[in-house]
Backbone atoms as SQL, in Angstrom:
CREATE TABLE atoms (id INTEGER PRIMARY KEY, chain TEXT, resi INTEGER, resn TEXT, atom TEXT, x REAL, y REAL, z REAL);
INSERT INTO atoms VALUES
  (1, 'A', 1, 'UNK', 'N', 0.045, 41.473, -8.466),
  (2, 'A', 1, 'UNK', 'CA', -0.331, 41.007, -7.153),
  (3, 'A', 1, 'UNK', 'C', -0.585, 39.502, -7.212),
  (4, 'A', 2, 'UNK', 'N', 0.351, 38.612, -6.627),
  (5, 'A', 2, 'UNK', 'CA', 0.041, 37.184, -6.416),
  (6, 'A', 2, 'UNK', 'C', -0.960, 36.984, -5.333),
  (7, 'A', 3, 'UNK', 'N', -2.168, 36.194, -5.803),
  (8, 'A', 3, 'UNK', 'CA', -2.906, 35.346, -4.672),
  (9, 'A', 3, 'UNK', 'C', -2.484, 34.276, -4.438),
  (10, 'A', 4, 'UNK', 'N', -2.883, 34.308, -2.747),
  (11, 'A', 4, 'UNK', 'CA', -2.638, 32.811, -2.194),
  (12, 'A', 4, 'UNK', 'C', -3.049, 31.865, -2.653),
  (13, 'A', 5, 'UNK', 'N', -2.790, 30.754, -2.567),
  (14, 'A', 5, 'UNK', 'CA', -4.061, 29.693, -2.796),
  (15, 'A', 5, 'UNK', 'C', -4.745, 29.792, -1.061),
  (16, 'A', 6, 'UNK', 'N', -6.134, 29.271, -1.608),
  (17, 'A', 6, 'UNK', 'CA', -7.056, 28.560, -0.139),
  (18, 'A', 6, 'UNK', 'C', -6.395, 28.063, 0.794),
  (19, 'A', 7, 'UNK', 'N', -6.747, 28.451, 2.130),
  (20, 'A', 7, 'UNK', 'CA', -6.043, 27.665, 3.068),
  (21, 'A', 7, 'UNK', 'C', -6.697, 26.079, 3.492),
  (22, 'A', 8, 'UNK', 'N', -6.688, 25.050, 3.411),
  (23, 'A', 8, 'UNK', 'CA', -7.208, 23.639, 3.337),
  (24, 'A', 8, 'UNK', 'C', -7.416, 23.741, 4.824),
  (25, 'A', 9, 'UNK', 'N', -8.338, 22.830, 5.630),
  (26, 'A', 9, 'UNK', 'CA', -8.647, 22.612, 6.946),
  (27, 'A', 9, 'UNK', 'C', -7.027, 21.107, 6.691),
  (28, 'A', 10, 'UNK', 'N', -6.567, 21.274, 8.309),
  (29, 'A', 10, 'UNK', 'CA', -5.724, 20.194, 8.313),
  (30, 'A', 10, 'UNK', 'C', -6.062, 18.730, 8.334),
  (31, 'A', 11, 'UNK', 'N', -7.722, 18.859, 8.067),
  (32, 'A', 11, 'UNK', 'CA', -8.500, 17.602, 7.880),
  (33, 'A', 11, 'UNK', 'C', -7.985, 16.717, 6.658),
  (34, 'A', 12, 'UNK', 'N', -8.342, 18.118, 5.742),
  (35, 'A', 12, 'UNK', 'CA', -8.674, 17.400, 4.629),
  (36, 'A', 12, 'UNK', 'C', -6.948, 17.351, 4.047),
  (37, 'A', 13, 'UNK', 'N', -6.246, 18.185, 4.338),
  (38, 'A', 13, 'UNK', 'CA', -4.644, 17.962, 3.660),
  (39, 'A', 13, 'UNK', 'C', -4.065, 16.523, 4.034),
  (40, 'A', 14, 'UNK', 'N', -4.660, 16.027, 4.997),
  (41, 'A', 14, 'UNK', 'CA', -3.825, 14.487, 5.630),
  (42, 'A', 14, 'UNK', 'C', -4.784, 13.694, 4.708),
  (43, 'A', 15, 'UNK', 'N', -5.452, 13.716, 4.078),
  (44, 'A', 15, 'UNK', 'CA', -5.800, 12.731, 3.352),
  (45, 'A', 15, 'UNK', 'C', -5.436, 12.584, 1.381),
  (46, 'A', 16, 'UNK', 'N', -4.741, 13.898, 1.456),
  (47, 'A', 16, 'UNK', 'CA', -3.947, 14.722, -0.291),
  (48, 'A', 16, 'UNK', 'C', -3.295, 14.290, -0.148),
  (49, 'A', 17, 'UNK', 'N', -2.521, 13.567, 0.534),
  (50, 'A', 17, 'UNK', 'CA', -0.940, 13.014, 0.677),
  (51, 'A', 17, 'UNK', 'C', -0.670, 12.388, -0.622),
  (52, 'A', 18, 'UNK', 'N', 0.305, 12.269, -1.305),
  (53, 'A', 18, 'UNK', 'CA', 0.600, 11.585, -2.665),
  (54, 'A', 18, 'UNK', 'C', 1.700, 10.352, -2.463),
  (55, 'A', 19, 'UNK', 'N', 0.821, 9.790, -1.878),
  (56, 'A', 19, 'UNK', 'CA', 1.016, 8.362, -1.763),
  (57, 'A', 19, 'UNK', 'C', 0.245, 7.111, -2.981),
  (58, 'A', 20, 'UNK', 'N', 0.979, 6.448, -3.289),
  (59, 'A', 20, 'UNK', 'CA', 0.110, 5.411, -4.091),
  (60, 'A', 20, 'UNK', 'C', 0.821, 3.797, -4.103),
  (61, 'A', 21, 'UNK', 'N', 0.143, 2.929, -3.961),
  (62, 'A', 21, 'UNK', 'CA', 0.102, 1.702, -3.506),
  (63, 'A', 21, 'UNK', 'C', 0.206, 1.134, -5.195),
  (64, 'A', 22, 'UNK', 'N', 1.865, 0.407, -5.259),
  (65, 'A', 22, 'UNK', 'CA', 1.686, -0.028, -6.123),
  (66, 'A', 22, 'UNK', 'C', 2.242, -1.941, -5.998),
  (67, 'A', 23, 'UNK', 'N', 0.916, -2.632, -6.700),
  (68, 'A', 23, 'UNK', 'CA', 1.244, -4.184, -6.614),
  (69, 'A', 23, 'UNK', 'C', 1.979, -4.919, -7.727),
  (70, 'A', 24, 'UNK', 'N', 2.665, -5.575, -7.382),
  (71, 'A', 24, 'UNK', 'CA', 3.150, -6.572, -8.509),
  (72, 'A', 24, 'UNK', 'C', 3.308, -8.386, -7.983),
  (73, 'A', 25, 'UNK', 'N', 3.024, -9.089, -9.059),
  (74, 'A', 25, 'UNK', 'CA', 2.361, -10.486, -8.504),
  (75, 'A', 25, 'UNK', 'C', 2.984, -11.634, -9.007),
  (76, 'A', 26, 'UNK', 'N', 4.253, -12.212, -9.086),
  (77, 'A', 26, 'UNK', 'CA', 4.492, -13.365, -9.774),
  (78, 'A', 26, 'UNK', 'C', 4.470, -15.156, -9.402),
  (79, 'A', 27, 'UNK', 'N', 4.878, -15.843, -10.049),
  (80, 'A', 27, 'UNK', 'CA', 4.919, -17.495, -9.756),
  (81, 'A', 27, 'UNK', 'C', 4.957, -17.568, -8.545),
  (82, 'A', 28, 'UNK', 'N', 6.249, -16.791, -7.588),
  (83, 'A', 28, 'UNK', 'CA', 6.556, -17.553, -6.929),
  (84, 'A', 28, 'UNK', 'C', 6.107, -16.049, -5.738),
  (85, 'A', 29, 'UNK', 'N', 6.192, -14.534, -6.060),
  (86, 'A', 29, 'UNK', 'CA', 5.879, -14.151, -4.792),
  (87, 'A', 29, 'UNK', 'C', 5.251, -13.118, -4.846),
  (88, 'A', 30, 'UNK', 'N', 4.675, -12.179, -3.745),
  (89, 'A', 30, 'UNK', 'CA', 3.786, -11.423, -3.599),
  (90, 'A', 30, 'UNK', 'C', 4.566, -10.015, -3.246),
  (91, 'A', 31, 'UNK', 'N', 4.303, -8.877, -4.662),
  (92, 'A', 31, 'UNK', 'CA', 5.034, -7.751, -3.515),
  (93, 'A', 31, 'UNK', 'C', 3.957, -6.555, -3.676),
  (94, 'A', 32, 'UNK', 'N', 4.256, -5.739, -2.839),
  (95, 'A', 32, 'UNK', 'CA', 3.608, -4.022, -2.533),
  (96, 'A', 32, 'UNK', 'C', 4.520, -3.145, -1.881),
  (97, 'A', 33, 'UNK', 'N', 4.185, -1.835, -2.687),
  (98, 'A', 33, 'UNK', 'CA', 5.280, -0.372, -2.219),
  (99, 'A', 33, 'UNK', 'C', 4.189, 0.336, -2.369),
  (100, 'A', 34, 'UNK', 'N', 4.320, 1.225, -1.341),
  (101, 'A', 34, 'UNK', 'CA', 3.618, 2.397, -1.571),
  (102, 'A', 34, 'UNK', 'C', 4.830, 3.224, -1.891),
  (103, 'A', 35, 'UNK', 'N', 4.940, 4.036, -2.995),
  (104, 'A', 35, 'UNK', 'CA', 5.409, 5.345, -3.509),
  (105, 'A', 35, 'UNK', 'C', 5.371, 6.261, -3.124),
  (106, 'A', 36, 'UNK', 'N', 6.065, 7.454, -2.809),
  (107, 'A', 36, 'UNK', 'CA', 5.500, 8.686, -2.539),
  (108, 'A', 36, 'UNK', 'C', 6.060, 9.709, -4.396),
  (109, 'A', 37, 'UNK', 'N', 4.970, 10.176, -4.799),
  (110, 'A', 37, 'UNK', 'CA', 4.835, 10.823, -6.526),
  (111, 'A', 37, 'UNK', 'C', 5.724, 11.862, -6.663),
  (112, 'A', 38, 'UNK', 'N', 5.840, 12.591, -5.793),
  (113, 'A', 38, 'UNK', 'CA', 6.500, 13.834, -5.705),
  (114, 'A', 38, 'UNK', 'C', 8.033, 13.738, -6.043),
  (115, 'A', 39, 'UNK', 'N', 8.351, 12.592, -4.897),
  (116, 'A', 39, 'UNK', 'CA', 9.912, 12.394, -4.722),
  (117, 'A', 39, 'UNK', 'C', 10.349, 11.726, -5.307),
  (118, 'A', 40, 'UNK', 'N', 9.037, 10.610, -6.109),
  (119, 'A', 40, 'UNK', 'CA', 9.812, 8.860, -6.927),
  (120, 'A', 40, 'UNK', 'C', 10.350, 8.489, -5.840),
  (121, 'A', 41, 'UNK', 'N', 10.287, 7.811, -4.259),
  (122, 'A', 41, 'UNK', 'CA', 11.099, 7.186, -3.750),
  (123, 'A', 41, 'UNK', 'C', 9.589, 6.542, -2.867),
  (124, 'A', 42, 'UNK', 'N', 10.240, 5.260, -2.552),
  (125, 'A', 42, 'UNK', 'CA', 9.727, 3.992, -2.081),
  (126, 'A', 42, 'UNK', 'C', 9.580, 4.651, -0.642),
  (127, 'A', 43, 'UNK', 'N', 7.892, 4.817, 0.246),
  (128, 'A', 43, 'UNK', 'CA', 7.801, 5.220, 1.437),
  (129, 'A', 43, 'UNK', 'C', 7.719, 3.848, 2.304),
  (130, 'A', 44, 'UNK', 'N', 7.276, 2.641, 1.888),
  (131, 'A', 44, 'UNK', 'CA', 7.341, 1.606, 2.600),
  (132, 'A', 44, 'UNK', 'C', 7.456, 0.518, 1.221),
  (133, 'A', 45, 'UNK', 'N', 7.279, -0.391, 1.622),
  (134, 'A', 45, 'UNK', 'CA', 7.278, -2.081, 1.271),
  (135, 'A', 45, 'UNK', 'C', 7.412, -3.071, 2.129),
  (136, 'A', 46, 'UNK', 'N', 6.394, -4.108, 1.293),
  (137, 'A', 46, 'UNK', 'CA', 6.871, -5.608, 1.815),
  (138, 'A', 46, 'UNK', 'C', 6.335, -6.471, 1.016),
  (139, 'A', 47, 'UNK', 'N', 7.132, -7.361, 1.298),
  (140, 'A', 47, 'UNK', 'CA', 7.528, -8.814, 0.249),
  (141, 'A', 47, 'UNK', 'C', 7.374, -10.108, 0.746),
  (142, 'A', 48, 'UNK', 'N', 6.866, -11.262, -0.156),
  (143, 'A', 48, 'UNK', 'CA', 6.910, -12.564, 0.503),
  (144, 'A', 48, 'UNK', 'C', 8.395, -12.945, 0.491),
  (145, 'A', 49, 'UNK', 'N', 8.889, -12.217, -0.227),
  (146, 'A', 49, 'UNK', 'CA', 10.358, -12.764, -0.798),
  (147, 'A', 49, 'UNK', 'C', 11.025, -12.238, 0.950),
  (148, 'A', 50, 'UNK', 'N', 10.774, -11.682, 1.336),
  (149, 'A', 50, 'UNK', 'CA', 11.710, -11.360, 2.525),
  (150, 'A', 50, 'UNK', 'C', 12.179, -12.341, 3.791),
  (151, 'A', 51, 'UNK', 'N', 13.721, -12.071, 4.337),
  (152, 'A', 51, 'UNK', 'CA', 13.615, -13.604, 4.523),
  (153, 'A', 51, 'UNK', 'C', 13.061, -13.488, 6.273),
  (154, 'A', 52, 'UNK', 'N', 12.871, -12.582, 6.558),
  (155, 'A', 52, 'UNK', 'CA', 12.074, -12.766, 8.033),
  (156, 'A', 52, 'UNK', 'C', 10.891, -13.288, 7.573),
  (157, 'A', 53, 'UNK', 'N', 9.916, -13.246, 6.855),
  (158, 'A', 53, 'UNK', 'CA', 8.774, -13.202, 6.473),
  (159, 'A', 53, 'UNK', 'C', 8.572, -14.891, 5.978),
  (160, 'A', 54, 'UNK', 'N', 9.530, -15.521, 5.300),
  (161, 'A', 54, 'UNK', 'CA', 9.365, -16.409, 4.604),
  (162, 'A', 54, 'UNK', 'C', 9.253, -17.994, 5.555),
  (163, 'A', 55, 'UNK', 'N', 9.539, -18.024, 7.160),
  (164, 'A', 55, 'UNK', 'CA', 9.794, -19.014, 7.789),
  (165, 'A', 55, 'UNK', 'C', 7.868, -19.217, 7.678),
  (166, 'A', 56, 'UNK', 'N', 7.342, -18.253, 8.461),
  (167, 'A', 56, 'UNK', 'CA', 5.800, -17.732, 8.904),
  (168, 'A', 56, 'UNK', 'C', 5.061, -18.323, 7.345),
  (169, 'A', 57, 'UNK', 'N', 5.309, -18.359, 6.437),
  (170, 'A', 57, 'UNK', 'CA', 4.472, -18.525, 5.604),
  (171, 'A', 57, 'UNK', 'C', 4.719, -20.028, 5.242),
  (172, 'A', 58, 'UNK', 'N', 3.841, -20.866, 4.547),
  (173, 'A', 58, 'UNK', 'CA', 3.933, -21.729, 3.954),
  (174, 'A', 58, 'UNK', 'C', 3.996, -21.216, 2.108),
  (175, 'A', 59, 'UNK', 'N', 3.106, -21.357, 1.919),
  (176, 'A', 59, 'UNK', 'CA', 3.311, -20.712, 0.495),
  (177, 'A', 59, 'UNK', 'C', 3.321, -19.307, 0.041),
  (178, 'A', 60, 'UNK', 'N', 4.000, -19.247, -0.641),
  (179, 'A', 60, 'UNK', 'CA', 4.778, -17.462, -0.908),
  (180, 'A', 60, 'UNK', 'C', 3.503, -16.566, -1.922),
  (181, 'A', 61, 'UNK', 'N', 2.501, -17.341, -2.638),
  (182, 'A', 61, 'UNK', 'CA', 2.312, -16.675, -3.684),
  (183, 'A', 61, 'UNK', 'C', 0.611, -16.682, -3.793),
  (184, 'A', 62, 'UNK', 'N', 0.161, -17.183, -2.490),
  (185, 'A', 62, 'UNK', 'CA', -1.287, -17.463, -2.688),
  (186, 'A', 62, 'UNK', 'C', -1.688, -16.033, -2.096),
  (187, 'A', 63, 'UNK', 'N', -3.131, -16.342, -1.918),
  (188, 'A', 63, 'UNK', 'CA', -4.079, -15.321, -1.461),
  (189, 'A', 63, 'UNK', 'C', -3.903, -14.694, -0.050),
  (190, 'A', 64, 'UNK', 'N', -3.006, -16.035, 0.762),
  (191, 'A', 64, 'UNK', 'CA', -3.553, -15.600, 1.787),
  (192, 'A', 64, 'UNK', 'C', -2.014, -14.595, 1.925),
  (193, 'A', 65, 'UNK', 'N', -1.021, -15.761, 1.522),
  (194, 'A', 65, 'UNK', 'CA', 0.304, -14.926, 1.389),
  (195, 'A', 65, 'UNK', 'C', -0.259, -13.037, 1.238),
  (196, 'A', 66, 'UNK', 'N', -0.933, -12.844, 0.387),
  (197, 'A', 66, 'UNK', 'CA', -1.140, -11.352, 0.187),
  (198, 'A', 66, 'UNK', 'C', -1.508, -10.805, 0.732),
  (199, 'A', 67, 'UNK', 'N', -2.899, -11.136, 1.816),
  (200, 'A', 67, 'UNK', 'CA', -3.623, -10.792, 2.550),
  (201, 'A', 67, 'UNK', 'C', -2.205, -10.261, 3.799),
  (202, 'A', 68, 'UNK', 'N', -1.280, -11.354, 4.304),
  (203, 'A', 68, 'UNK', 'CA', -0.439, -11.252, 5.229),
  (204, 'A', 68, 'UNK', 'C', 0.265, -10.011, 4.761),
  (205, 'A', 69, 'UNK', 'N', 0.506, -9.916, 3.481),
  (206, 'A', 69, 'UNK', 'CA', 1.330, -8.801, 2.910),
  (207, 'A', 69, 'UNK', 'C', 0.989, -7.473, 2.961),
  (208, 'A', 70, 'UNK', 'N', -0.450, -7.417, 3.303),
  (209, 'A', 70, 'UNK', 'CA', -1.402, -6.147, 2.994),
  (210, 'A', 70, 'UNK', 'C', -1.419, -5.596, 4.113),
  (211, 'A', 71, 'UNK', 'N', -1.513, -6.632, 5.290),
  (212, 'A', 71, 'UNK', 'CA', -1.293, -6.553, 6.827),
  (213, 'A', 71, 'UNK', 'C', -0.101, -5.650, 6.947),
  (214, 'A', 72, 'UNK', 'N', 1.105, -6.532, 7.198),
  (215, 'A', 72, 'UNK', 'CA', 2.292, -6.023, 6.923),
  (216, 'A', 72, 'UNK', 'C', 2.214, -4.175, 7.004),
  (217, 'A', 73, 'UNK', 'N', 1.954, -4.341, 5.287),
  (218, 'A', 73, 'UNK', 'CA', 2.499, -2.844, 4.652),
  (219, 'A', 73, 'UNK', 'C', 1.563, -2.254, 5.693),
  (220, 'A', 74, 'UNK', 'N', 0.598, -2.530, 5.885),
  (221, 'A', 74, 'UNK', 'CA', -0.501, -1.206, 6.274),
  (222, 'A', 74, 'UNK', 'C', 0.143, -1.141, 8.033),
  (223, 'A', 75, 'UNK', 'N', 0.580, -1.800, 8.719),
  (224, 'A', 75, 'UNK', 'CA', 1.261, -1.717, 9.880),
  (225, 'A', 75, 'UNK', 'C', 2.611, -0.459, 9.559),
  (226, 'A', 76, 'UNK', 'N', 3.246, -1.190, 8.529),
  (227, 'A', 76, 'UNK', 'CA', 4.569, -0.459, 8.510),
  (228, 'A', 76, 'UNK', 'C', 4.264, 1.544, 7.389),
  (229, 'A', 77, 'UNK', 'N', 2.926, 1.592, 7.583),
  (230, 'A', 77, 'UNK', 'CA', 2.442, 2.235, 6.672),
  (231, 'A', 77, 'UNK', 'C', 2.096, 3.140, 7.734),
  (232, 'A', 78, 'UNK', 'N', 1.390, 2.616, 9.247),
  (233, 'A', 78, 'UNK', 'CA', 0.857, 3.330, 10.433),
  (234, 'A', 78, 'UNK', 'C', 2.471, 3.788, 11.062),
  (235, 'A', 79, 'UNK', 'N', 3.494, 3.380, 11.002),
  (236, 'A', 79, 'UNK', 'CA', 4.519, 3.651, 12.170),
  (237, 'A', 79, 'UNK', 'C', 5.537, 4.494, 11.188),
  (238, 'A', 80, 'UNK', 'N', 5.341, 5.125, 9.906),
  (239, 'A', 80, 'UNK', 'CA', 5.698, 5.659, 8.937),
  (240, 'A', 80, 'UNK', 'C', 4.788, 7.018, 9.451),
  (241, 'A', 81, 'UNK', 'N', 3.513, 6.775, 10.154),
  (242, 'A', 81, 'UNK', 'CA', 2.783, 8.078, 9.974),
  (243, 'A', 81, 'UNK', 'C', 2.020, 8.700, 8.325),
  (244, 'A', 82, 'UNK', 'N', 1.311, 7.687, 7.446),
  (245, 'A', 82, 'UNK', 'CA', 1.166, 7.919, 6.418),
  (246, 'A', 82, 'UNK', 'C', -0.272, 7.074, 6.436),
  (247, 'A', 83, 'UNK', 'N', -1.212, 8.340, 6.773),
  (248, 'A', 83, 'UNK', 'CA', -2.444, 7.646, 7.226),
  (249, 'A', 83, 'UNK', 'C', -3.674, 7.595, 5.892),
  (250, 'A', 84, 'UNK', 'N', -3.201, 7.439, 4.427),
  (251, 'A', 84, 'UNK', 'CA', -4.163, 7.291, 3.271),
  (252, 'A', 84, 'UNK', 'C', -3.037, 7.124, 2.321),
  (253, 'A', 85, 'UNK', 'N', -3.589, 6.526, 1.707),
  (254, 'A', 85, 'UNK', 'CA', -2.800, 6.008, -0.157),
  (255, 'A', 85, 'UNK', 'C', -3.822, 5.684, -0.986),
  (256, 'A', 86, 'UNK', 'N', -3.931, 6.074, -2.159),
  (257, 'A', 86, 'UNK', 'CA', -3.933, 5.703, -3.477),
  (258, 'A', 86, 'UNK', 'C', -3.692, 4.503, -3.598),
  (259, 'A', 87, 'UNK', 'N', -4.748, 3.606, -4.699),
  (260, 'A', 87, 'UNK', 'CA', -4.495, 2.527, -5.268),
  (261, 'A', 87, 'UNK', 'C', -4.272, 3.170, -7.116),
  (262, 'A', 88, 'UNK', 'N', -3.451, 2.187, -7.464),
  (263, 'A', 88, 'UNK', 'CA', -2.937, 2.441, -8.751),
  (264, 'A', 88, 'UNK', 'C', -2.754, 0.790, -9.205),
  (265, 'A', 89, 'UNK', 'N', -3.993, 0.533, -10.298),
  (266, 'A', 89, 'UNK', 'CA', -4.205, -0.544, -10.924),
  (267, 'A', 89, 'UNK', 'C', -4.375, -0.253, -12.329),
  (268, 'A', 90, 'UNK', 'N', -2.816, -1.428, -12.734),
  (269, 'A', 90, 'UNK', 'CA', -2.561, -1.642, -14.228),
  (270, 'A', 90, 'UNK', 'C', -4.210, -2.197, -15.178),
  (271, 'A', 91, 'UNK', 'N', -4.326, -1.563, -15.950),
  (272, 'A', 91, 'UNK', 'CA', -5.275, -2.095, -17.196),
  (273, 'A', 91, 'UNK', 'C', -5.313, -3.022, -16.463),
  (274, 'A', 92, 'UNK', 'N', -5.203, -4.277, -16.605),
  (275, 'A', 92, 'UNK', 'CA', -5.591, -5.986, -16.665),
  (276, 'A', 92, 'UNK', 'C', -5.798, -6.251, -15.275),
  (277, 'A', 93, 'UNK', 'N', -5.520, -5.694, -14.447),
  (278, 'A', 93, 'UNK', 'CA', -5.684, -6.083, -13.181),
  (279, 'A', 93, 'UNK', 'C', -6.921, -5.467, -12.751),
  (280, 'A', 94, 'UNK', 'N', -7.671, -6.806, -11.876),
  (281, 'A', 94, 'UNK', 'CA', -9.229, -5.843, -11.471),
  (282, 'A', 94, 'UNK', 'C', -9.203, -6.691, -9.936),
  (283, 'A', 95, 'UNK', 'N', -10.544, -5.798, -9.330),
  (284, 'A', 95, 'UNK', 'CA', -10.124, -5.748, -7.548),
  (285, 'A', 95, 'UNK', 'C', -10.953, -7.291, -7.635),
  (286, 'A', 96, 'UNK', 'N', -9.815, -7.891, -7.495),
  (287, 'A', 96, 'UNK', 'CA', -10.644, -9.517, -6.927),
  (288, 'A', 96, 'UNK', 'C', -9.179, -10.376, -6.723),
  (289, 'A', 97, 'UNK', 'N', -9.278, -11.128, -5.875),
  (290, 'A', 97, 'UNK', 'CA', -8.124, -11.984, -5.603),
  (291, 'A', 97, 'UNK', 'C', -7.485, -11.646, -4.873),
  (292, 'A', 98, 'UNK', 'N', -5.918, -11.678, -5.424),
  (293, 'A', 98, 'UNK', 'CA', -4.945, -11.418, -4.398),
  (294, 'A', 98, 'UNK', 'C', -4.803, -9.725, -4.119),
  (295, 'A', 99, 'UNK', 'N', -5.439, -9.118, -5.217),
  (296, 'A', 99, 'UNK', 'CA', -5.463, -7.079, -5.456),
  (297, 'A', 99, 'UNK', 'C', -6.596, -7.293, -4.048),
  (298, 'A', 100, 'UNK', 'N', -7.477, -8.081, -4.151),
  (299, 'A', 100, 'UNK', 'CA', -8.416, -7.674, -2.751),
  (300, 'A', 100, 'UNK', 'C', -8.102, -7.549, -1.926),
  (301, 'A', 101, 'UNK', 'N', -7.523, -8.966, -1.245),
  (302, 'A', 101, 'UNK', 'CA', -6.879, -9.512, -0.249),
  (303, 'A', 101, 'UNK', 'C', -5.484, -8.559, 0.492),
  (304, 'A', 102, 'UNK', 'N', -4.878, -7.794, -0.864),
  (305, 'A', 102, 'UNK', 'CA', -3.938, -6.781, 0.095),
  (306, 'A', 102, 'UNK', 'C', -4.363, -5.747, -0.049),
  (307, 'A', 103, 'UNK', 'N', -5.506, -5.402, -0.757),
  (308, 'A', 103, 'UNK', 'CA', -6.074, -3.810, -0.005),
  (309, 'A', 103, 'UNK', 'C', -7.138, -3.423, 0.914),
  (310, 'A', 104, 'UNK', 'N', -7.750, -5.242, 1.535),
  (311, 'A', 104, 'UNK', 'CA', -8.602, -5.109, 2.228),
  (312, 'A', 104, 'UNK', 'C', -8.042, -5.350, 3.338),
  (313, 'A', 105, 'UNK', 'N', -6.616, -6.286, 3.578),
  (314, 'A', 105, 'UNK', 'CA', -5.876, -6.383, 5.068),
  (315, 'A', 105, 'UNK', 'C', -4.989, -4.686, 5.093),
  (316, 'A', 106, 'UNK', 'N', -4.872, -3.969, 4.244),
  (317, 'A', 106, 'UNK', 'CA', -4.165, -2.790, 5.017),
  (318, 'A', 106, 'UNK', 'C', -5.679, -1.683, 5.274),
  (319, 'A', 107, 'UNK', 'N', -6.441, -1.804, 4.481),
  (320, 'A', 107, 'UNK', 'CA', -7.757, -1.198, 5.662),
  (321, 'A', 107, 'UNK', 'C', -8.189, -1.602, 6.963),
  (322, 'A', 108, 'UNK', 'N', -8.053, -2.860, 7.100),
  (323, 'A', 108, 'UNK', 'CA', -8.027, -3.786, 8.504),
  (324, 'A', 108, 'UNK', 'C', -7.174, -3.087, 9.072),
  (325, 'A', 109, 'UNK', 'N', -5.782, -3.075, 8.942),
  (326, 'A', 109, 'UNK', 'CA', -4.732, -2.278, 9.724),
  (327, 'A', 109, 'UNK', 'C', -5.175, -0.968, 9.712),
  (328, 'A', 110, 'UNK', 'N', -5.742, -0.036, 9.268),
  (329, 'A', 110, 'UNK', 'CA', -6.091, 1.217, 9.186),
  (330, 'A', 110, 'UNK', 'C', -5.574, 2.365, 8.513),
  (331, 'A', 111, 'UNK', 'N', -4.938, 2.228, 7.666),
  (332, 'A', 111, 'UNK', 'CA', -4.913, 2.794, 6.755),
  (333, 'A', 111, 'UNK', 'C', -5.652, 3.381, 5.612),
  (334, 'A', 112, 'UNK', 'N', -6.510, 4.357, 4.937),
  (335, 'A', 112, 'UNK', 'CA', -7.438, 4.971, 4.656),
  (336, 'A', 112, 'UNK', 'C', -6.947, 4.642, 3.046),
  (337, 'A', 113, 'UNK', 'N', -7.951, 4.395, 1.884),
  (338, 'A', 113, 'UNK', 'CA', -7.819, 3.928, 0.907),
  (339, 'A', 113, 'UNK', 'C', -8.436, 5.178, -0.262),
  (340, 'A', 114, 'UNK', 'N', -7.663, 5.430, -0.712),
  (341, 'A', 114, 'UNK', 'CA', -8.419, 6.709, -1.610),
  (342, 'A', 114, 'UNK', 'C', -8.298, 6.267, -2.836);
């Protein structure tokens, strides 16, 4: 006889989503993807490198650049319908700087941070 598993309130399943926010940071630019784990495939992104993006900015690689970036994703993160993600931070990287700056502008946008 197989048991079910528990049935979850539809509260709490919209926030299990296996999503995870992953950053990468170089010389010249600023990027973020959120992942979805299940599938390995890219549910959103955005980049300083992009060339709509690149007139609007002055510099590609600062703080604020990221902050704009964090904006961004967490917009294109709401019209995706993907209302929580996971942060996923490498060893060496710790929440200060530019890691702040884009996970505190996609909470601004509203996106839920688990």
């Amino acid at each position: 006889m197989v048991i079910p598993p528990p049935v979850r309130a539809p509260r709490i399943t919209e926030f299990l989503k296996p999503y995870v926010l992953k950053m990468h940071f170089t010389n010249k630019f600023v990027h973020a993807q959120v992942i979805h784990s299940p599938t390995a495939t890219v549910a959103a992104s955005a980049s300083s490198q992009e060339k709509a993006l690149r007139p609007t900015m002055g510099i590609t690689r600062d703080v604020a650049a990221a902050a704009k970036i964090g904006k961004i994703l967490g917009e294109r993160l709401l019209v995706k319908n993907i209302p929580a993600v996971s942060i996923f931070l490498k060893r060496e990287q710790k929440y200060h700087g530019k890691i702040k700056a884009v996970v505190d502008n996609m909470r601004e946008a509203g996106v839920k941070l688990l």
